[in-house]
Every structure is written in C-alpha cells, then in structure tokens.
SEVO-804505 format. One record per residue: x, y, z of N, C-alpha, C in turn; residue in one letter. Coordinates in steps of 0.001 Angstrom, whole numbers. Atoms other than C-alpha are relative to their C-alpha. Example, Ala and Ser with C-alpha at 12.3 -4.5 7.8 and 13.67 -1.06 7.14 Angstrom:
BEGIN
{nX = 890 nY = -1190 nZ = 0 caX = 12300 caY = -4500 caZ = 7800 cX = 900 cY = 1200 cZ = 0 rest = a}
{nX = -820 nY = -1190 nZ = -60 caX = 13670 caY = -1060 caZ = 7140 cX = -770 cY = 1090 cZ = 730 rest = s}
***
This chain:
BEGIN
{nX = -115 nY = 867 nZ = -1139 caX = -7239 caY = 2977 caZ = -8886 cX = 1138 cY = 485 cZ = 894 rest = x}
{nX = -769 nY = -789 nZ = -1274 caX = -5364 caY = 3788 caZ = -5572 cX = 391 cY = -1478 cZ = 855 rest = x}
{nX = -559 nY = 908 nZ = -496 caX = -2920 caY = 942 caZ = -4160 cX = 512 cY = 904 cZ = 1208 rest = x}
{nX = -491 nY = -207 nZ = -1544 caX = -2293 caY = 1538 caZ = -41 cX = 1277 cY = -1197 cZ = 59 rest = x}
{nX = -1170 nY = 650 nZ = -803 caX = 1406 caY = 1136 caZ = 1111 cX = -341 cY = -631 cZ = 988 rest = x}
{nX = 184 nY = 808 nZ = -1205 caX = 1674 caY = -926 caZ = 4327 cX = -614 cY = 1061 cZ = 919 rest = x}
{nX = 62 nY = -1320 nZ = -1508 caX = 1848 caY = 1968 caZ = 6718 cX = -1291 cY = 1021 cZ = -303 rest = x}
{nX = 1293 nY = -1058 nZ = 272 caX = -836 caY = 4291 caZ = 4754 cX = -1301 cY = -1111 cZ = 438 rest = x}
{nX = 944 nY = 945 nZ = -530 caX = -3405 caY = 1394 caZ = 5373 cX = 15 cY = -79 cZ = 1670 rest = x}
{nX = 19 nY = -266 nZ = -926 caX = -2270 caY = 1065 caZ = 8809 cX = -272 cY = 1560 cZ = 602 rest = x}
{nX = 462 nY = -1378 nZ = -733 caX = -2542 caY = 4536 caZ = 9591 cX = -1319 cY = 784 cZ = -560 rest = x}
{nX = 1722 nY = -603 nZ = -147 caX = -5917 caY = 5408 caZ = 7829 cX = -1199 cY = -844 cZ = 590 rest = x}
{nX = 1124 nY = 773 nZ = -468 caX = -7679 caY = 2478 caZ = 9348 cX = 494 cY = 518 cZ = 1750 rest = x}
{nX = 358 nY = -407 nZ = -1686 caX = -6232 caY = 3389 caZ = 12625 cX = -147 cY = 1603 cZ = 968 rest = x}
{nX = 517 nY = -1645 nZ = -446 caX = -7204 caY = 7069 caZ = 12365 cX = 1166 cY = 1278 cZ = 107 rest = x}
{nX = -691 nY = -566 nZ = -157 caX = -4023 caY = 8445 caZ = 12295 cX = 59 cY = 1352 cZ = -1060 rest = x}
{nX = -467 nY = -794 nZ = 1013 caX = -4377 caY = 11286 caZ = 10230 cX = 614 cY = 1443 cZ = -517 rest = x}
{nX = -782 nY = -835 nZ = 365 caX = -2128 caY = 13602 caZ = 10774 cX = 1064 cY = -293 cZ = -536 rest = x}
{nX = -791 nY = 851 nZ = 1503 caX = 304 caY = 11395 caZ = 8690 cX = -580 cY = -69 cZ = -1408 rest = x}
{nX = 347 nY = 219 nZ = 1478 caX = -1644 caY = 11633 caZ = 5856 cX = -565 cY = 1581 cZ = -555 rest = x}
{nX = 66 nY = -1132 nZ = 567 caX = -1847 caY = 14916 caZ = 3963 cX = -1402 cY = 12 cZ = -284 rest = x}
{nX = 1479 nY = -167 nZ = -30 caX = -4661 caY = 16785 caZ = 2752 cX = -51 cY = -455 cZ = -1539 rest = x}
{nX = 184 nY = 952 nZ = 1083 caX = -4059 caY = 15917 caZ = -894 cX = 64 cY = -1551 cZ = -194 rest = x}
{nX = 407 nY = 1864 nZ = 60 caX = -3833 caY = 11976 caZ = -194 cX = -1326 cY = 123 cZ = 643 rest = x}
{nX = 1667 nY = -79 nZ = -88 caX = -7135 caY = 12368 caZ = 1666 cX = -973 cY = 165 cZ = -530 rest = x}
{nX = 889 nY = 25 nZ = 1362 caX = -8424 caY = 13668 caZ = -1057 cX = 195 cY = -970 cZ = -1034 rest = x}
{nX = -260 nY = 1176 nZ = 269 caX = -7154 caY = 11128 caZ = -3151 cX = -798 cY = -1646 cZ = -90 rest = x}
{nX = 439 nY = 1371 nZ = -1241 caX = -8351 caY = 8437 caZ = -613 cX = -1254 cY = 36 cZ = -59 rest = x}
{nX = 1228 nY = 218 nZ = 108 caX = -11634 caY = 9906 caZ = -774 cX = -1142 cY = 362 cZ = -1859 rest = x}
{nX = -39 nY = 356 nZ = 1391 caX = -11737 caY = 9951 caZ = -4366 cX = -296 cY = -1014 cZ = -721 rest = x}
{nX = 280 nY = 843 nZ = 650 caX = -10945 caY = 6712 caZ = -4874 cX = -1171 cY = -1190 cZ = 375 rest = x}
{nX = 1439 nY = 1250 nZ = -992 caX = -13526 caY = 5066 caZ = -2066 cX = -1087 cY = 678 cZ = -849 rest = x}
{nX = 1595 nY = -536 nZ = 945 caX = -16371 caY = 7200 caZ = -4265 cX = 342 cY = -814 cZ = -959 rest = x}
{nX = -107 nY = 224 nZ = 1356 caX = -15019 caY = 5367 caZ = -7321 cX = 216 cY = -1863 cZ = 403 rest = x}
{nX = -42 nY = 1356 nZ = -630 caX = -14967 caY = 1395 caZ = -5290 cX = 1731 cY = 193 cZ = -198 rest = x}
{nX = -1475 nY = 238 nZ = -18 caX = -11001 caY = 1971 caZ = -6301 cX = 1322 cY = -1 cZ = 1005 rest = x}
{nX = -1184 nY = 223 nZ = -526 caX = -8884 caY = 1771 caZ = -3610 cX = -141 cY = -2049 cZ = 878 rest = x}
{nX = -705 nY = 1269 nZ = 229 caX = -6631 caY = -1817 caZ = -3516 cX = 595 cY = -28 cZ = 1175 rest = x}
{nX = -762 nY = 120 nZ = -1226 caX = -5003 caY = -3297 caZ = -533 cX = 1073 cY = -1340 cZ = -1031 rest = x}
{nX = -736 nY = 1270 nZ = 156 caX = -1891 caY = -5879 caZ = -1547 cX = 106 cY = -1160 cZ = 1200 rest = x}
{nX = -286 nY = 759 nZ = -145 caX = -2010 caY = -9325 caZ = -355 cX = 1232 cY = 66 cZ = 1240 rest = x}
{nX = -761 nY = -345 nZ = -515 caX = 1065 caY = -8531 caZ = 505 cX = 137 cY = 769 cZ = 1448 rest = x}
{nX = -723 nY = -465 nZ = -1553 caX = 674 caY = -5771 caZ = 3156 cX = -936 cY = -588 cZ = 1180 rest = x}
{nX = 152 nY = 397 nZ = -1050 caX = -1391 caY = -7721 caZ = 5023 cX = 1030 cY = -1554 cZ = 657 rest = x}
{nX = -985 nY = 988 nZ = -449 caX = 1174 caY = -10618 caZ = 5288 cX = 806 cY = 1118 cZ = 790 rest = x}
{nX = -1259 nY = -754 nZ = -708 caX = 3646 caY = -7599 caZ = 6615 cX = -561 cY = 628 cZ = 855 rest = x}
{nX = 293 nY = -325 nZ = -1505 caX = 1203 caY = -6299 caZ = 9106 cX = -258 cY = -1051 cZ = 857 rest = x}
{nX = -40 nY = 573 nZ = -1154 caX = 797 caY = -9516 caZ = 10357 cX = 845 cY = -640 cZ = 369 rest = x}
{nX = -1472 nY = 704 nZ = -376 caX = 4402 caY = -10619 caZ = 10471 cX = 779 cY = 979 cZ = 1320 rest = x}
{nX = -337 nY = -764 nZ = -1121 caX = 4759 caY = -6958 caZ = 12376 cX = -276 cY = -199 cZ = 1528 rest = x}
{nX = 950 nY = -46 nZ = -1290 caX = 1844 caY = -7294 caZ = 14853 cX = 491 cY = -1189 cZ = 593 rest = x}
{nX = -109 nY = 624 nZ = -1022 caX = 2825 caY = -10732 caZ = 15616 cX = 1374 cY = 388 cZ = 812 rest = x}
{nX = -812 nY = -867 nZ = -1109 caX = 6488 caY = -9211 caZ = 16771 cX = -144 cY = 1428 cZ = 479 rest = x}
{nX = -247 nY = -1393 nZ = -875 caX = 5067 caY = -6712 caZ = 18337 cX = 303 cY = 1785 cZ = -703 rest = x}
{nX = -439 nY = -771 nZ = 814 caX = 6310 caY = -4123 caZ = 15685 cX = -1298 cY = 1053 cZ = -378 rest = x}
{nX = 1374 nY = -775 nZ = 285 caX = 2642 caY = -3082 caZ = 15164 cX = -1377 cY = -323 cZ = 578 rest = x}
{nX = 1269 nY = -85 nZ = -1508 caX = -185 caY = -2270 caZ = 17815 cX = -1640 cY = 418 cZ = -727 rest = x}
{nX = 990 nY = -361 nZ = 527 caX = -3275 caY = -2552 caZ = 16600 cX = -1665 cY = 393 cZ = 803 rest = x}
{nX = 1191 nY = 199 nZ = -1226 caX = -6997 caY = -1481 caZ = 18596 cX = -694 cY = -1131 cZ = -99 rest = x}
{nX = 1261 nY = 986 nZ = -73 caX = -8686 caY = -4620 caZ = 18006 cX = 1569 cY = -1518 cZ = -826 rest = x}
{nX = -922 nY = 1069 nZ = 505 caX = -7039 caY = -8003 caZ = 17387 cX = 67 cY = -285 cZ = -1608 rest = x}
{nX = -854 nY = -258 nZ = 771 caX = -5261 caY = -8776 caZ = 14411 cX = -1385 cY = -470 cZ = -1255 rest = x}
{nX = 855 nY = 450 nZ = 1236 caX = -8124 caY = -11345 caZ = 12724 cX = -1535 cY = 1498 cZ = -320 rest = x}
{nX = 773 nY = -731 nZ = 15 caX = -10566 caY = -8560 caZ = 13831 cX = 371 cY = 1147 cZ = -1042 rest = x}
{nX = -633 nY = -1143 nZ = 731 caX = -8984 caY = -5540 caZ = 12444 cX = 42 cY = -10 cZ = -1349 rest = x}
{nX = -207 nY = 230 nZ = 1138 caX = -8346 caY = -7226 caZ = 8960 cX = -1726 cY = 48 cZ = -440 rest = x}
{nX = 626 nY = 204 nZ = 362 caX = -11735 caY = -8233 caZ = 8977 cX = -1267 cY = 1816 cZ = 91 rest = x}
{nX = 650 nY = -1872 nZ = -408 caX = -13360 caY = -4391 caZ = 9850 cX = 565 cY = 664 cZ = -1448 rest = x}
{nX = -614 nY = -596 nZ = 1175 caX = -11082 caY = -3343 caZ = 7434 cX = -594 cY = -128 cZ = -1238 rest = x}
{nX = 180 nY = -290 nZ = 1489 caX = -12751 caY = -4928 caZ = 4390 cX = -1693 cY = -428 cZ = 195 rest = x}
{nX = 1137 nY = 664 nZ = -397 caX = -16121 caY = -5144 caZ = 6028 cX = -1373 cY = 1062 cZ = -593 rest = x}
{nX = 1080 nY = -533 nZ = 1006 caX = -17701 caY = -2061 caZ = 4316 cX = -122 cY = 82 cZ = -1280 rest = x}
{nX = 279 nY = 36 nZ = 1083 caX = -16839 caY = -2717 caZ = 1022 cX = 1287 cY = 1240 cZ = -674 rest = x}
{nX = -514 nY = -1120 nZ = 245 caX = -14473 caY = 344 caZ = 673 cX = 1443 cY = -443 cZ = -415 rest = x}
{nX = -1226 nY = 717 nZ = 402 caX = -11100 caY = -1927 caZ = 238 cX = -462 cY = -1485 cZ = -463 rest = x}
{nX = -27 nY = 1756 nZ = 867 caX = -10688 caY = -5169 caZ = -2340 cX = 1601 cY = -178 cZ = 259 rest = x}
{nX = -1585 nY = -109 nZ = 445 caX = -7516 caY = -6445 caZ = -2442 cX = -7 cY = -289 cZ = -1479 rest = x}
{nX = -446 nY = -2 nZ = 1988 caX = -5292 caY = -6622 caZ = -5952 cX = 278 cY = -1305 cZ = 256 rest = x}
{nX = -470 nY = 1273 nZ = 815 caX = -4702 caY = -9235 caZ = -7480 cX = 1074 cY = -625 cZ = 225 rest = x}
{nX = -1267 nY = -8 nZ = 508 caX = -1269 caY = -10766 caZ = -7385 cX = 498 cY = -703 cZ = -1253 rest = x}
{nX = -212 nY = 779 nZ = 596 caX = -114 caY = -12322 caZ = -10476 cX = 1385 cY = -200 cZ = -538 rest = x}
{nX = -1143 nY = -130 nZ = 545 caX = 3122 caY = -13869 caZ = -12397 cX = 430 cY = 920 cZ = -912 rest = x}
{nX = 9 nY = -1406 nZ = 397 caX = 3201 caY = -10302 caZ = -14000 cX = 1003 cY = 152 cZ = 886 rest = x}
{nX = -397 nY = -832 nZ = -1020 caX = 3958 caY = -9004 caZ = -11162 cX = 1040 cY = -495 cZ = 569 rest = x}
{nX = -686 nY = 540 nZ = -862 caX = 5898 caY = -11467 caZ = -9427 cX = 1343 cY = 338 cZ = -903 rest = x}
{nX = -1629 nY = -163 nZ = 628 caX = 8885 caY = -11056 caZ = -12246 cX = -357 cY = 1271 cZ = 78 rest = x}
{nX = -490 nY = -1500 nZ = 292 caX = 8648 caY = -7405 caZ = -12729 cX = 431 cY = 217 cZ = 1153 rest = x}
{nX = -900 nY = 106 nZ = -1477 caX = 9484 caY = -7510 caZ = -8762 cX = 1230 cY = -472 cZ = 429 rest = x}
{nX = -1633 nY = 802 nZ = 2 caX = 12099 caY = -9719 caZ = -9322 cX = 971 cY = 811 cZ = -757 rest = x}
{nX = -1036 nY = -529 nZ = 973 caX = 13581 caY = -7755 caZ = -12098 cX = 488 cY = 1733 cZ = 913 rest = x}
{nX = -222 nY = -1577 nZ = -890 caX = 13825 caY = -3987 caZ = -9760 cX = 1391 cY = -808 cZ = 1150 rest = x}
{nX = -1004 nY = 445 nZ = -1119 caX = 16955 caY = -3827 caZ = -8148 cX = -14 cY = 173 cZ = 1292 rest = x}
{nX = 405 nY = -146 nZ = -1134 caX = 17458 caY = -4623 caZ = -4605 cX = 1276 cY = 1381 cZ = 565 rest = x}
{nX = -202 nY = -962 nZ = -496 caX = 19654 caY = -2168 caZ = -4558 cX = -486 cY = 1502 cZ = -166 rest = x}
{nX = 832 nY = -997 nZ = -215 caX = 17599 caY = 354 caZ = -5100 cX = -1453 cY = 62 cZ = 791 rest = x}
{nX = 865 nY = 683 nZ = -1366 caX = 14549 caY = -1635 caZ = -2871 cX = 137 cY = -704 cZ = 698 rest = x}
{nX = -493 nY = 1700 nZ = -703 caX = 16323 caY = -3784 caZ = -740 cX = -1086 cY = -360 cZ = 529 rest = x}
{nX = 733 nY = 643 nZ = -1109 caX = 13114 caY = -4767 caZ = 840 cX = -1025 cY = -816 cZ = -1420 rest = x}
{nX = 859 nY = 874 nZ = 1148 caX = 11165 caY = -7609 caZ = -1413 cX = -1312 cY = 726 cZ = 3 rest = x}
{nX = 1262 nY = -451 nZ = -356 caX = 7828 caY = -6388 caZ = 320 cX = -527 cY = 1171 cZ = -1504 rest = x}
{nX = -254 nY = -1817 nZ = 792 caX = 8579 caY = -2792 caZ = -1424 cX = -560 cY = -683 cZ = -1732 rest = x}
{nX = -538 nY = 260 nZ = 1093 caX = 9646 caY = -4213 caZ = -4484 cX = -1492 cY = -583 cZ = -727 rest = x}
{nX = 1394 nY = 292 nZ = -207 caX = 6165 caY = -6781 caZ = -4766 cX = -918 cY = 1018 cZ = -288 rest = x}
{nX = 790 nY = -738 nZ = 237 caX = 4126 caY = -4142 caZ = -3943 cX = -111 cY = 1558 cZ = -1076 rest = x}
{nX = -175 nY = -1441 nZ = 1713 caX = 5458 caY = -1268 caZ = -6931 cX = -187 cY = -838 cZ = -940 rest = x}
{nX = 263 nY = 805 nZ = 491 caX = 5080 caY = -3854 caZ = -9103 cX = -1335 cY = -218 cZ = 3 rest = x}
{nX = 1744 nY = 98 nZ = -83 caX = 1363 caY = -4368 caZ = -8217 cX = -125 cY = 1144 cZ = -608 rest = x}
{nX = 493 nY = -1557 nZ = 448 caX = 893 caY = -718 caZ = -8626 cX = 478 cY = -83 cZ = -1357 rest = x}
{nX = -369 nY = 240 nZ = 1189 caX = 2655 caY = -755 caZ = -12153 cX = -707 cY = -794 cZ = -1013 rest = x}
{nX = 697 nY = 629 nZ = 1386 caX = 961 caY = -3538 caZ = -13587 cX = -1460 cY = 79 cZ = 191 rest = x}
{nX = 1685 nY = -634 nZ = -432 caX = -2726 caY = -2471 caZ = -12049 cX = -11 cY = 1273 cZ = -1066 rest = x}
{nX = 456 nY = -1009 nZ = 346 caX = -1929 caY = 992 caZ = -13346 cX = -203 cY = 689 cZ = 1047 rest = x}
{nX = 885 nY = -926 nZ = -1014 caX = -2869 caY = 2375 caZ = -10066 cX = 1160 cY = 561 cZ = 406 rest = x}
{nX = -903 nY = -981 nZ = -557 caX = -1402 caY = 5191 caZ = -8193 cX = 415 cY = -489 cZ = 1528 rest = x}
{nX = -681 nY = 971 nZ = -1316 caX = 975 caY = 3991 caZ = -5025 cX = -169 cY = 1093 cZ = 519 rest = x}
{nX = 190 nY = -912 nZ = -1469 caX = 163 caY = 5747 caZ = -1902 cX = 854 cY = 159 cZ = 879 rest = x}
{nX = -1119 nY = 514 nZ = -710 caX = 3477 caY = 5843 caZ = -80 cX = 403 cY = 1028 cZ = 790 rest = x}
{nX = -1216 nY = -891 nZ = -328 caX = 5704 caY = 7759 caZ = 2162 cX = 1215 cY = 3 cZ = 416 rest = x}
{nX = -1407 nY = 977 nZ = 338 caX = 8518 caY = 5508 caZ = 1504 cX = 955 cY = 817 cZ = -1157 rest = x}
{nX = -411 nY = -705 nZ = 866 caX = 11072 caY = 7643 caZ = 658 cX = 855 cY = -352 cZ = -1376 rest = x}
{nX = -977 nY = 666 nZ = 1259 caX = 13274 caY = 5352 caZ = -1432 cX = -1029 cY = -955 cZ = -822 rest = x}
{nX = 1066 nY = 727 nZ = 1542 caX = 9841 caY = 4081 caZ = -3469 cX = -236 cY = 1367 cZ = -723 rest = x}
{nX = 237 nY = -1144 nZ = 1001 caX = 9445 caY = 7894 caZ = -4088 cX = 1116 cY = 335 cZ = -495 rest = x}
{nX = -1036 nY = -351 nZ = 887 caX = 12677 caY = 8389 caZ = -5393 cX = 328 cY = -829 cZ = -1497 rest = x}
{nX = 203 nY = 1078 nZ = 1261 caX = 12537 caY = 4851 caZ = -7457 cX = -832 cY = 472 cZ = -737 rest = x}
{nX = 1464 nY = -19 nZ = 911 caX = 9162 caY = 6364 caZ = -8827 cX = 559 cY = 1495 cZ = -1197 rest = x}
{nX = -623 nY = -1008 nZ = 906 caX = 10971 caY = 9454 caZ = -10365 cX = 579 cY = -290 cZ = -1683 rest = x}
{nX = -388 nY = 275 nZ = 1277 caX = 12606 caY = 7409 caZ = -13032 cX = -646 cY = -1134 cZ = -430 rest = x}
{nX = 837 nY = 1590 nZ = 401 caX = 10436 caY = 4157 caZ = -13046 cX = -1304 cY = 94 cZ = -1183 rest = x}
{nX = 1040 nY = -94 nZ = 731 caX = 8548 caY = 4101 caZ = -15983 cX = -1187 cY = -838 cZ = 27 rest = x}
{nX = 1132 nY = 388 nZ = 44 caX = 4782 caY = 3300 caZ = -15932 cX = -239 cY = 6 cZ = 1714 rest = x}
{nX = 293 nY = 478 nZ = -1076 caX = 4710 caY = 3624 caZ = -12054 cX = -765 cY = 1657 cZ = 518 rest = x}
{nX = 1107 nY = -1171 nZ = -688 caX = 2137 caY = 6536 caZ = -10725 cX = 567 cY = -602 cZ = 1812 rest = x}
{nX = -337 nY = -242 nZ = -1643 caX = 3711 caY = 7399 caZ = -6816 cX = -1205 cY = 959 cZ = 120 rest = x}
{nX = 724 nY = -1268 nZ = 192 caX = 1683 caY = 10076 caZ = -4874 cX = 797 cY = -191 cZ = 1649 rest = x}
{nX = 182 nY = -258 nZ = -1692 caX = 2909 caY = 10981 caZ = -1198 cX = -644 cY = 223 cZ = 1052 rest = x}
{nX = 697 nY = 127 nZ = -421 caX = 1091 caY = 10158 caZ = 1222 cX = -180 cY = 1327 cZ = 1291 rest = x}
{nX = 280 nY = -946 nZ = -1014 caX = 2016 caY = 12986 caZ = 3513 cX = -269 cY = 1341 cZ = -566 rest = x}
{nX = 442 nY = -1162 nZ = 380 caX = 829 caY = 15752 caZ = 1067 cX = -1258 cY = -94 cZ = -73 rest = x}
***
C-alpha cells in the first residue's frame, strides 16, 4: 500500500509532474494497478484549511476537486484509528513539529504502507523510525 503526503496528492492530481520522480511514478503506478494507493483524512482537512487561505490554488473548486479525485476509484482513504492517534502523539514534536506530519507517519506505520513524501524532516525521521517505509517522492 502507498500513503500520499499532502503535497504529492496535490501535485499528482494537479498534473504537476515534474515534482514527482520517475521512481515514485512508478511506484504510483504500481500501486493504482494493485487498488493500493491511500489518501489520509487528514490531508484533505490540510488542503482545505490551505485552499480556504488561499495557500493552495486548485483548477476546479475545492468540493469539486476532492470529489474528481476519488471519482475513479484509484484513491480510498485510510482509515484513522486510536492506533494511530497515540503513536502520533508519542513522535516528538521536536523532531515533527507539525501534528499534520506527525498523524499522517503514523497512518503509514500502522497501515504498513510506504509514505510518499518530499518532506525533508519526515525523510530524515524515517531513517531511524522503526516500522515506517518513506520513499521520496522526487526520485
């Protein structure tokens, strides 16, 4: 299974893909052959906390966009559960000061799935974090 960061979701739904490497593409199209790629709960609360300040421009309005997004079948979201919610709590913020972050490695961890990121301080956390599969999204 293949969990999309905030920004990798935003930028493969909005075509951007010269941000996204040729091994995450492969990846990406890996895990859509296999129904496995996961969206968190989560990053759509943080694209739409962006979009409504403005922070993130999307081509089609915000309910639209979400709804395109999971309209062929190719993204489910995960799950969230009290799993997850303490193992998020327990990662320090000083090593994720951002809750979002924190939340969403945590999903990936207790799914098992591989985090799609190019968050450099989740790929550095992922170096010593045991049970957490990173992959960079810009290779």
């Amino acid at each position: 299974m293949l969990l999309l960061d905030t920004h990798v979701l935003v930028w493969t739904l909005e075509g951007d893909v010269r941000r996204v490497g040729r091994r995450a593409r492969g990846l990406l199209a890996h895990a859509e052959s296999r129904d496995a790629v996961r969206v968190s709960p989560v990053s759509l609360f943080e694209i739409t906390a962006l979009h409504t300040i403005g922070r993130v421009r999307l081509r089609h309005s915000l309910e639209a966009w979400i709804a395109d997004a999971f309209a062929d079948g190719r993204l489910r979201i995960a799950e969230l559960t009290r799993a997850m919610a303490i193992d998020a709590g327990d990662i320090s913020r000083d090593v994720l000061p951002d809750p979002l972050d924190r939340m969403l490695v945590a999903t990936a961890r207790r799914t098992e799935a591989t985090f799609l990121t190019g968050d450099r301080r989740i790929l550095d956390y992922a170096a010593s974090a045991p049970g957490l599969q990173v992959e960079d999204v810009g290779r």
